[in-house]
GUKOLDO-391347 format. One record per residue (C-alpha): x, y, z. Coordinates in Angstrom, 3 decimals, padded with zeros to 6 digits. Last residue first. Example, Ala and Ser with C-alpha at 12.3 -4.5 7.8 and 13.67 -1.06 7.14 Angstrom:
BEGIN
> X;Y;Z
> 013.670;-001.060;007.140 $
> 012.300;-004.500;007.800 $
! end
This chain:
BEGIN
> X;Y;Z
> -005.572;093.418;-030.400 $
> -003.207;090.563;-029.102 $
> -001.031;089.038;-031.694 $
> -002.004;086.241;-034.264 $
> 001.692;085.668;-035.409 $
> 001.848;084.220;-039.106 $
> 005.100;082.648;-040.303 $
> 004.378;082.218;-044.154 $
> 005.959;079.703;-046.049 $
> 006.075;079.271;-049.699 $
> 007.420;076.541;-052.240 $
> 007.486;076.854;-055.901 $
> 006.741;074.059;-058.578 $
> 009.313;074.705;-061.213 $
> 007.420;076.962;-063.511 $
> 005.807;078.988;-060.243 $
> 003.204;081.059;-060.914 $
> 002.888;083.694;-058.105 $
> 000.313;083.901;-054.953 $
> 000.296;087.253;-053.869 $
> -000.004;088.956;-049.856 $
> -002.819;089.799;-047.383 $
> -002.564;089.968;-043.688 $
> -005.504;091.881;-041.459 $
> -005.627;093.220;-038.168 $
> -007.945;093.956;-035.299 $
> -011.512;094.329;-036.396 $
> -013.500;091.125;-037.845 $
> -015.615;090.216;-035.226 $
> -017.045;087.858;-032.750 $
> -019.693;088.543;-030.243 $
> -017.990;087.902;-027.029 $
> -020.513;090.799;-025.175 $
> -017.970;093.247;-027.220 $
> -015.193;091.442;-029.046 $
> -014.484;087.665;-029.743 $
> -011.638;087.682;-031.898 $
> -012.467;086.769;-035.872 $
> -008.624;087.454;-037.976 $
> -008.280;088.135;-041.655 $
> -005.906;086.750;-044.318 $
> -006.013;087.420;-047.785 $
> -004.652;085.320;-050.513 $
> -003.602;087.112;-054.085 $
> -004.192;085.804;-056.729 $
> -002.227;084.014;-060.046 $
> -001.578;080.963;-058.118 $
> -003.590;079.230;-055.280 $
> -004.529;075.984;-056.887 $
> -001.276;075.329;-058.471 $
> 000.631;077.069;-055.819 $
> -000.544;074.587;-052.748 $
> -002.532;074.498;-050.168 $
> -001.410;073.923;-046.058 $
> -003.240;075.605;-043.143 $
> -000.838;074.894;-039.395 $
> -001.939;076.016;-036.159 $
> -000.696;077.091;-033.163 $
> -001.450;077.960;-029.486 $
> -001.659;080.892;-026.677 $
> -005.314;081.493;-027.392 $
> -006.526;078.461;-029.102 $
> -006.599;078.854;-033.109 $
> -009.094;077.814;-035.402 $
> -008.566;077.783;-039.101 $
> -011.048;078.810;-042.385 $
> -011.046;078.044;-045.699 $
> -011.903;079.026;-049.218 $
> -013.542;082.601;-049.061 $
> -013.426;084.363;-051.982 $
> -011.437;087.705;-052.893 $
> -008.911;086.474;-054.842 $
> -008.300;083.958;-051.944 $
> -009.625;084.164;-048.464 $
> -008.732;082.385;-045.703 $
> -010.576;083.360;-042.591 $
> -008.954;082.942;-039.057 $
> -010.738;081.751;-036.034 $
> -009.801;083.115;-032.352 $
> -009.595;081.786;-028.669 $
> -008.713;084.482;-026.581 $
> -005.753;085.269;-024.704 $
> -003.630;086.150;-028.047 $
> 000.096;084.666;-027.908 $
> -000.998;082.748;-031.046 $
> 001.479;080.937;-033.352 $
> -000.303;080.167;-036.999 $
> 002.298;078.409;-039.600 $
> 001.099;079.179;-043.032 $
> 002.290;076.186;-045.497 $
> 001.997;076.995;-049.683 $
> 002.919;073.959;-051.328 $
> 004.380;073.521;-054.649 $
> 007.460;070.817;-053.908 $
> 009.882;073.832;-054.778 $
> 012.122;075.730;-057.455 $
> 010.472;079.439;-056.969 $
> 011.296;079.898;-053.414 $
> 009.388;082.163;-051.103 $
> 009.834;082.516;-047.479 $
> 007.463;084.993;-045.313 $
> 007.155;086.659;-042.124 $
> 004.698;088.100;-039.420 $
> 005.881;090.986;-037.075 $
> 002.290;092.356;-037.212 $
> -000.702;089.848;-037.832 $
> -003.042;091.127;-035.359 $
> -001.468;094.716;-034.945 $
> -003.067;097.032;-037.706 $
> -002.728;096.071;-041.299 $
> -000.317;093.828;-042.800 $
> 001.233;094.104;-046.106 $
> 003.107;090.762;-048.102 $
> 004.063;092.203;-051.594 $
> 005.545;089.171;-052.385 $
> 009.155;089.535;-051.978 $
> 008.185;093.079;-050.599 $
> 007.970;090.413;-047.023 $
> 011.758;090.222;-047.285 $
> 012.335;086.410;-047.693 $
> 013.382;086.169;-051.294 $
> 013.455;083.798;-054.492 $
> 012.323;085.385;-057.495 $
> 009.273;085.877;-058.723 $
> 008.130;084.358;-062.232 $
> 005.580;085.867;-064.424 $
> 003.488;088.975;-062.892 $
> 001.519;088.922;-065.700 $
> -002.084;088.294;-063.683 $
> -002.020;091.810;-063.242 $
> -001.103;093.125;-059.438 $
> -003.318;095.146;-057.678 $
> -004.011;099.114;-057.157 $
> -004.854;099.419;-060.931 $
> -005.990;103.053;-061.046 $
> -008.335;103.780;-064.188 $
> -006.604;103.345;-067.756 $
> -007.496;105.933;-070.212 $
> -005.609;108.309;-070.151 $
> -002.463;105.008;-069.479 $
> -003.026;103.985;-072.968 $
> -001.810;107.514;-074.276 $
> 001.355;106.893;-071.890 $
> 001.885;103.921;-073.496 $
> 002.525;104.979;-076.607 $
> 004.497;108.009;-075.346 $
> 006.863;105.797;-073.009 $
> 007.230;103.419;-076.010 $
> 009.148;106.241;-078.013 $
> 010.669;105.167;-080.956 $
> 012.614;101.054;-079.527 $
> 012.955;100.897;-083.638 $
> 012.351;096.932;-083.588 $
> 008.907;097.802;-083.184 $
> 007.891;100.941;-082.191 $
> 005.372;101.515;-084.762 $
> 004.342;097.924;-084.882 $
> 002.786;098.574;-081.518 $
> 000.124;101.194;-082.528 $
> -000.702;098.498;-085.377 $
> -001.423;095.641;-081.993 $
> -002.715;097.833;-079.831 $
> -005.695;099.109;-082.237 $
> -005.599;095.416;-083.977 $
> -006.264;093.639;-080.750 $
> -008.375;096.082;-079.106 $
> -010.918;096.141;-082.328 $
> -011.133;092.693;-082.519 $
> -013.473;091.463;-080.096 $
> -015.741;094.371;-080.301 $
> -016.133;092.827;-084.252 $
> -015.521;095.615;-086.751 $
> -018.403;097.358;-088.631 $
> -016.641;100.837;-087.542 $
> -018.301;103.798;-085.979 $
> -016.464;102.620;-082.500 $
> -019.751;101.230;-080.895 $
> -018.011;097.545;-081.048 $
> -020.232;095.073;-081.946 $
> -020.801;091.436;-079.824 $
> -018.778;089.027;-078.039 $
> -016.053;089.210;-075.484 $
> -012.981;087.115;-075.394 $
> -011.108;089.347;-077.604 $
> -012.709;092.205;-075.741 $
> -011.253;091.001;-072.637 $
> -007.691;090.226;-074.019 $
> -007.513;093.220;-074.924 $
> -007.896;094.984;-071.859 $
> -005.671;092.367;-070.214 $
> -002.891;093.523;-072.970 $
> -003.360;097.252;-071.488 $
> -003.177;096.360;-068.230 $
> 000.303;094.174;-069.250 $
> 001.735;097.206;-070.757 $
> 000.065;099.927;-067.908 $
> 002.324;097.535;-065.580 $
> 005.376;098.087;-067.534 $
> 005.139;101.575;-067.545 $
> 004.242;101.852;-063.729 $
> 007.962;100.098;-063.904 $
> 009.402;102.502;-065.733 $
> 008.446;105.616;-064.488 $
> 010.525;104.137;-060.964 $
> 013.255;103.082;-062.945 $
> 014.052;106.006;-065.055 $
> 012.471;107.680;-068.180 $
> 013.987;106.188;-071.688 $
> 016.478;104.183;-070.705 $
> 014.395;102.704;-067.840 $
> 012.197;102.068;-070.227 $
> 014.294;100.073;-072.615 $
> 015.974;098.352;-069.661 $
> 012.577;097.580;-068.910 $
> 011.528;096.088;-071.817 $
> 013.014;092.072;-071.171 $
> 010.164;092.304;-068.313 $
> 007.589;093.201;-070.784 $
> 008.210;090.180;-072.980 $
> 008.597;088.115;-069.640 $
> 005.160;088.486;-068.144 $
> 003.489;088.411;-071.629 $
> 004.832;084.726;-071.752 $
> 004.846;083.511;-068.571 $
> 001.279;082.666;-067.327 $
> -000.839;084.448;-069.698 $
> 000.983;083.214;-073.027 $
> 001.584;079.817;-071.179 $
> -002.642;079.150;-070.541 $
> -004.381;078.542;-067.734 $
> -005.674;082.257;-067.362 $
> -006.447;081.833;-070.933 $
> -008.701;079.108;-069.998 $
> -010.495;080.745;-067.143 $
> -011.579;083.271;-069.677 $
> -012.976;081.044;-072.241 $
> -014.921;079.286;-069.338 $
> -016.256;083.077;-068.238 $
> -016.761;083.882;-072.092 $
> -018.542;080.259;-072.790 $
> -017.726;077.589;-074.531 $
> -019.641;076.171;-077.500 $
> -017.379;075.471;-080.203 $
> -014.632;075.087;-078.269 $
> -011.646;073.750;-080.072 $
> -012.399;076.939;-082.629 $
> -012.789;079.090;-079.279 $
> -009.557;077.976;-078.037 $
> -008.005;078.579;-081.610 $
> -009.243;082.528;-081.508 $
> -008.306;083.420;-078.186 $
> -004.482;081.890;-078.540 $
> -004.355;083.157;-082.040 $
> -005.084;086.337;-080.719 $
> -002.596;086.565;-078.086 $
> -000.132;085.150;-080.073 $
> -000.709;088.100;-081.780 $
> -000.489;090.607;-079.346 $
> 002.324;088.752;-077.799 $
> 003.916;089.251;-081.318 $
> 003.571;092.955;-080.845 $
> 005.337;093.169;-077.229 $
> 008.399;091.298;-078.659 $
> 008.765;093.548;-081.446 $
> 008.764;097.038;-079.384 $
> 011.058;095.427;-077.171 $
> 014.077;094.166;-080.022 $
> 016.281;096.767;-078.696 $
> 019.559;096.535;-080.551 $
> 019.105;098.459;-083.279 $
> 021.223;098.765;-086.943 $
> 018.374;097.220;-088.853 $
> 015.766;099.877;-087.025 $
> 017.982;102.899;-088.465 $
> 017.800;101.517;-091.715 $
> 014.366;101.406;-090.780 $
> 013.380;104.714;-090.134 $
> 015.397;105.964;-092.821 $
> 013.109;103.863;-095.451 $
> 010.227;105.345;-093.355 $
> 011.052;108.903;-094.398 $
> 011.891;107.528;-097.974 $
> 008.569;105.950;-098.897 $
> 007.847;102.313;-098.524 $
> 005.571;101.300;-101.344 $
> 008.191;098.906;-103.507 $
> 008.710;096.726;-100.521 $
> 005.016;096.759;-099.888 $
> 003.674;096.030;-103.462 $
> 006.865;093.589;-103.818 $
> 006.173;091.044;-101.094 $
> 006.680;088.308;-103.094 $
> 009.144;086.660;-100.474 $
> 012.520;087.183;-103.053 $
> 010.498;091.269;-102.893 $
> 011.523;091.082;-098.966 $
> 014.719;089.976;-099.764 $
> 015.727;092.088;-101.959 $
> 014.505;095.010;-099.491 $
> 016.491;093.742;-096.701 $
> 019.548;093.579;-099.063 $
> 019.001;097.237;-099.887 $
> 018.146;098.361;-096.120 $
> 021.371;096.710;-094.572 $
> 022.243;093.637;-092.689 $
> 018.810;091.934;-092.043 $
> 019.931;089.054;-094.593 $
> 023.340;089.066;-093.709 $
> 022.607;088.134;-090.006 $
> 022.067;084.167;-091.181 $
> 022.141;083.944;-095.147 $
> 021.421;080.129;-095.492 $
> 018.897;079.471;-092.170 $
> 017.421;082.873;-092.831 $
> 016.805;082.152;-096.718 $
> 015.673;078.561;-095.996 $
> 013.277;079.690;-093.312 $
> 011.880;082.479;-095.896 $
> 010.932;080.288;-098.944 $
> 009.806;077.220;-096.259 $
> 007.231;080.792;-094.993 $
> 005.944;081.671;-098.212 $
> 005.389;077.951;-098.866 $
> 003.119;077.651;-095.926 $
> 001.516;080.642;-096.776 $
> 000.795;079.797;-099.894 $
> -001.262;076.722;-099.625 $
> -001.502;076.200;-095.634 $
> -001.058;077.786;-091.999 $
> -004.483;078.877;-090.946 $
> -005.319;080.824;-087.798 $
> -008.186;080.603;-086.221 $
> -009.790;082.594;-087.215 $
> -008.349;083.800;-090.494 $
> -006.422;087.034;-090.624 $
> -007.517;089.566;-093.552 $
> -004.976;089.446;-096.341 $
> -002.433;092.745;-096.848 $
> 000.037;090.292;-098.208 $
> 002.807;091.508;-096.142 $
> 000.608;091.685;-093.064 $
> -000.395;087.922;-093.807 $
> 003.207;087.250;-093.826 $
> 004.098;088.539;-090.543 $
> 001.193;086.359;-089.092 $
> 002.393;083.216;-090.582 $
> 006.190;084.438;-089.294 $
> 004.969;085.242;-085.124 $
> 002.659;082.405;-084.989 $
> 003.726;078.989;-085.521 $
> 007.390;079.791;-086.763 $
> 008.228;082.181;-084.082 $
> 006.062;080.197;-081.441 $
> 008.539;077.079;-082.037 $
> 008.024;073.651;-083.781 $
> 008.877;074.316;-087.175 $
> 011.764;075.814;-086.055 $
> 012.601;072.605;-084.590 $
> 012.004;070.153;-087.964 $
> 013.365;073.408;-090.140 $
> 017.267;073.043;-087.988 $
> 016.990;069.292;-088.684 $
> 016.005;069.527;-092.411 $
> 018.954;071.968;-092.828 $
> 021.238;069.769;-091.132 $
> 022.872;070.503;-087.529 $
> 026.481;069.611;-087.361 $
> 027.016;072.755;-085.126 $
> 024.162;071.286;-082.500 $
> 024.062;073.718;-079.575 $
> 025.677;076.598;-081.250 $
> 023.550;075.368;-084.272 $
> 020.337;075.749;-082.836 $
> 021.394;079.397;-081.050 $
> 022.414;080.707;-084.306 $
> 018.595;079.104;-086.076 $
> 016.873;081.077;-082.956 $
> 019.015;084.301;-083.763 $
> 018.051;083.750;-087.162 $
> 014.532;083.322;-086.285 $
> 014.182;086.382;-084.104 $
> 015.825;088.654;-086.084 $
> 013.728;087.654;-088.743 $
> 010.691;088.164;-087.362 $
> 011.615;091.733;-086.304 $
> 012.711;092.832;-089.543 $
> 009.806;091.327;-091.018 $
> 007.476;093.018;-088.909 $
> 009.011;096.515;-089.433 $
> 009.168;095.548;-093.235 $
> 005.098;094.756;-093.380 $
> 003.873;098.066;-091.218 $
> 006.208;100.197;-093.194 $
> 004.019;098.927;-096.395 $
> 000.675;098.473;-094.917 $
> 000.623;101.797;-094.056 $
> 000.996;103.410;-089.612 $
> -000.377;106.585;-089.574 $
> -003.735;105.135;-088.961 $
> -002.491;103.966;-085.619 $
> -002.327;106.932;-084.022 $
> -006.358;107.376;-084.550 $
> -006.691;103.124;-083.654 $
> -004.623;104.064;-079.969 $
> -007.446;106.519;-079.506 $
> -010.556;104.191;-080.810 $
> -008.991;101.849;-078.420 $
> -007.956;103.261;-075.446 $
> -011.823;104.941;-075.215 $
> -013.067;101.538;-076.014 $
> -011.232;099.854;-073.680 $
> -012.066;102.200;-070.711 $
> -010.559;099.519;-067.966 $
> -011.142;098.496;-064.932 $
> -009.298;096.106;-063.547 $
> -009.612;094.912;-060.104 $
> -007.229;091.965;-059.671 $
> -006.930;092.015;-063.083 $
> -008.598;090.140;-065.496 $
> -007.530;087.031;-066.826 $
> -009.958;085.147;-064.464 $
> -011.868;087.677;-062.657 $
> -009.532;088.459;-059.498 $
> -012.552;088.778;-057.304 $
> -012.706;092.255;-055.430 $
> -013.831;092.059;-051.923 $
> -016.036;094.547;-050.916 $
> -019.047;092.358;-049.919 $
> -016.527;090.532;-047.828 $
> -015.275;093.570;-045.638 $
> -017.642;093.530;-042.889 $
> -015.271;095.110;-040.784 $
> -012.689;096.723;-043.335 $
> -009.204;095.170;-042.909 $
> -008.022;095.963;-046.065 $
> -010.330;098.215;-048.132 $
> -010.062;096.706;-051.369 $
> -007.607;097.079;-054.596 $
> -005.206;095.080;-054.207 $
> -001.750;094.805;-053.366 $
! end
């Protein structure tokens, strides 16, 4: 579960500290990824790179707008904007969209107004009036994107990538879409923290995305609703090391968005952008068209070291007592035969339940992400209870490790080791852990 050597005497010093949004122990060549994912991603023009987005925008909004009025079928028009209005897809994912279209640079943060703003009223109205018709061949995809001013690219597509996305209207995979708008909620979400933030600093910064929706949930999910692409694709074991070189490679970029300074890429771009719009133009070329996302990611994964943790988009876990539930490992005999219980709806507290048969009187240290919070006694032959709770805890993994008294009763860490991860919980979570402190 994480990249240390579990159980190591003396182990502290090589305890890796889950660095805010990083990974457990990410490492990660993002310049390498980069200036390789920005070489692919020069194939990409403006043009193909507008309609792909578009496509997948709109797909999204008129499937939000269906979903609206299956709940409400008496909706109004004004009602139906009012929510849309008030979702990611409308906040983000469209103003973005159109900014491709126009071939503008992106603001920072993010600015909604003038033109845009009617741009996007222009496009709700057409989705909220025309529904699935809209996205229903290339020609009428086409009219609509020059009806949205967006002539220069409509007009600029050539006929290779006009069969590319007639074939993209007709998918069903919407993967390749979903990952790119994460991108760019991801950069609004960097970018507006730092405008509310004049000041703040990149560890601060950091700790705030790691508070944040997008980090919690969001990117977790997008690349869980991909796997029955991948699996598709590869099979399910290639498939889920795809997913997690995904999420490595959107905790790479969300490092150099938080990071100041120049990039050494031979370009004048900001560090802090390069990542983002390498990833995020590599991206738009499977988007909506589910073309190859093994490849893509395979080309991030040269230059991805090992990741023997989990990111910090694990999302949601579902309920489950088999210690794999959370990845619960034990090492050697002092915490063998221990067991777990993991709910996701809960009160949010995390209880470990000691019971020693040991004949010595030993301490346990509580470690989590690497740092030592607490500590227990337990009298040979007795228990002990440690409570916390999955706000404070989540996101990490917490690390168990026994002191015995060994040679001349000089205490020490040898013997056994438990370690196992904390996950978000939406609904509060509960977890248990049954921890034996055995003889060794």
């Amino acid at each position: 579960m994480e990249c240390i050597r579990q159980n190591d005497d003396c182990a502290m010093e090589v305890l890796n500290k889950v660095g805010a949004v990083a990974n457990t122990a990410l490492a990660i060549a993002t310049v390498g990824a980069s200036q390789k994912l920005w070489q692919l991603s020069k194939g990409v023009t403006r043009a193909f790179d507008c309609a792909n987005m578009m496509i997948g925008t709109m797909r999204s909004i008129i499937r939000y707008v269906r979903n609206i009025k299956t709940t409400d079928p008496q909706a109004s028009t004004d009602k139906i904007l009012n929510i849309l209005y008030q979702s990611n897809n409308i906040v983000t994912d469209l103003p973005m969209a159109i900014y491709i279209c126009m071939g503008w640079d992106l603001p920072r943060p993010l600015d909604v107004s003038g033109r845009v703003l009617t741009t996007m009223n222009w496009i709700l109205l057409n989705a909220i009036g025309y529904k699935d018709d809209l996205v229903s061949s290339w020609s009428k995809f086409k009219a609509f994107l020059i009806g949205a001013n967006f002539t220069e690219a409509a007009n600029k597509i050539n006929e290779t990538e006009i069969g590319t996305l007639s074939d993209a209207l007709k998918a069903n995979s919407t993967c390749g879409y979903d990952l790119r708008v994460m991108t760019d909620r991801t950069w609004n979400t960097v970018n507006q923290l730092k405008a509310d933030n004049p000041a703040i600093s990149e560890d601060d910064l950091r700790l705030k995305m790691q508070d944040t929706q997008l980090v919690k949930y969001d990117i977790a999910t997008a690349t869980n609703n991909c796997m029955e692409q991948l699996i598709e694709e590869s099979d399910e074991a290639t498939a889920y090391k795809t997913r997690e070189k995904i999420r490595t490679a959107f905790s790479g970029m969300i490092d150099q968005l938080v990071s100041t300074g120049k990039s050494n890429n031979g370009s004048s771009e900001d560090s802090n952008q390069f990542m983002y719009t390498a990833l995020s133009k590599t991206l738009i070329s499977i988007a909506v068209t589910g073309f190859d996302l093994t490849g893509i990611t395979g080309l991030i994964a040269a230059y991805l070291q090992t990741i023997c943790g989990p990111t910090n988009f694990m999302g949601e876990i579902d309920d489950g007592t088999d210690p794999m539930t959370l990845g619960l490992t034990t090492i050697e005999e002092a915490f063998e035969n221990s067991t777990m219980s993991w709910t996701k709806k809960g009160d949010g507290q995390i209880i470990i339940n000691f019971k020693s048969t040991d004949t010595e009187d030993v301490t346990v240290n509580i470690m989590s992400g690497g740092d030592k919070i607490d500590e227990l006694d337990v009298k040979a032959g007795g228990t002990g209870q440690w409570t916390s709770n999955v706000t404070a805890l989540a996101g990490k993994t917490l690390y168990l490790d026994r002191w015995r008294p060994g040679f001349l009763g000089l205490p020490g860490f040898g013997g056994g080791s438990l370690l196992f991860w904390v996950p978000h919980a939406n609904e509060g979570g509960h977890l248990e852990v049954e921890a034996n402190l055995n003889v060794s």
